[in-house]
C-alpha positions in Angstrom: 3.2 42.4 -13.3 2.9 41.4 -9.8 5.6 39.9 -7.7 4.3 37.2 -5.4 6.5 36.4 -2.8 6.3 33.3 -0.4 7.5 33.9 2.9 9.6 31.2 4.6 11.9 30.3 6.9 14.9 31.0 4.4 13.6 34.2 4.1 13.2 35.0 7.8 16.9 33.7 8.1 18.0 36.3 5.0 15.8 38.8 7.3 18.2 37.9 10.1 21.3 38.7 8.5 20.0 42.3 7.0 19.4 42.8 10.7 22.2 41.8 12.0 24.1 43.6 9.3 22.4 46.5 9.9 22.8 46.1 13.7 26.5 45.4 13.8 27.5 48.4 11.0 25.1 50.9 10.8 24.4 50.6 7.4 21.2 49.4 6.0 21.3 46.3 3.5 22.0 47.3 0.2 23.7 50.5 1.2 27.2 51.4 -0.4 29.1 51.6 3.1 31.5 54.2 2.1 29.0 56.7 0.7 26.3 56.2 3.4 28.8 56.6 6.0 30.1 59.7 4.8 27.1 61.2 4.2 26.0 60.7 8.0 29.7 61.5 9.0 30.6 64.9 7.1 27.3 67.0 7.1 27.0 70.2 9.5 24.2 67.9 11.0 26.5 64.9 11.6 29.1 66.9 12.5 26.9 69.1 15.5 25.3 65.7 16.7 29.2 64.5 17.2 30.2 67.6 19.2 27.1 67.5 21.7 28.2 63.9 22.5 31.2 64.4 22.9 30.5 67.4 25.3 28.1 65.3 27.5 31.1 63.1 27.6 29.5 60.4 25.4 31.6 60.4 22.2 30.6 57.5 20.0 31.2 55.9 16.8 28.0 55.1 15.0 29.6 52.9 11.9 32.1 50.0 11.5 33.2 48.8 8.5 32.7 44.7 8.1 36.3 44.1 8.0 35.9 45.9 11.3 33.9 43.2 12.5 35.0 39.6 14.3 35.5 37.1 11.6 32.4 34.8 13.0 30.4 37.6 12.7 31.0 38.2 9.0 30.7 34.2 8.6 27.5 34.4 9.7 25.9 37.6 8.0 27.5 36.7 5.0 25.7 32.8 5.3 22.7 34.6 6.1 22.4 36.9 3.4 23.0 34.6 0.1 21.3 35.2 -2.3 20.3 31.8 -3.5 18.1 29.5 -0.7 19.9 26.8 -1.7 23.6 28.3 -0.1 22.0 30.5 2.4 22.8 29.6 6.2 19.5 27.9 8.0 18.6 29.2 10.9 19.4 25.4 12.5 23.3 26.4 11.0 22.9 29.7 12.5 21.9 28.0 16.0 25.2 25.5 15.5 27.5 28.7 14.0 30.1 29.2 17.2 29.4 32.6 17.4 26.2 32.0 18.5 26.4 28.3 20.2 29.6 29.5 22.3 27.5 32.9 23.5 26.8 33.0 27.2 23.2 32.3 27.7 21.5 34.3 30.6 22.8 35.6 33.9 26.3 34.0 32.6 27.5 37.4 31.3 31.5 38.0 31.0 31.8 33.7 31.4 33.1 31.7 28.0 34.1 33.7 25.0 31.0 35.8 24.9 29.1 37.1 21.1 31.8 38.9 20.3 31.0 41.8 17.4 
């Protein structure tokens, strides 16, 4: 049988959060955190990709953990991503959320509290 589904703005707004999700972590939607980052983090692949950054002087850390992330952040991917339409964030909540309504808008970089992540 054939799933249809109708796309919305409540699904746009669950798109939103798998993004953001996605953005803020590094780890897809539906991922198990601690098994996806390991297997990125502890191949020979992983582990060669690290060592060439960190030789060009660029070491970085591809993952975060979501208790790694600011608490308004989580607030909002986790209102974002319910599963029922009914208790999933709007994108009108999302606009209100302080995380983004307290953001600096253009040009106003490093004024007011800034998105933090």
């Amino acid at each position: 049988a054939r799933r249809v589904v109708t796309v919305t703005v409540t699904i746009d707004a669950y798109s939103a959060g798998a993004s953001l999700l996605h953005l803020a972590t590094g780890v897809p939607p539906g991922q198990d955190p601690i098994r996806y980052i390991d297997d990125r983090t502890n191949s020979p692949v992983a582990a060669c990709g690290r060592l060439w950054l960190w030789c060009a002087g660029r070491p970085r850390r591809a993952f975060r953990h979501m208790r790694e992330l600011d608490e308004e952040v989580r607030e909002v991917i986790h209102g974002l991503m319910q599963e029922d339409p009914k208790t999933r964030m709007t994108i009108t909540q999302l606009c209100q959320h302080p995380w983004i309504a307290d953001a600096p808008g253009p040009g106003e970089a490093g004024q007011g509290n800034g998105a933090r992540v």
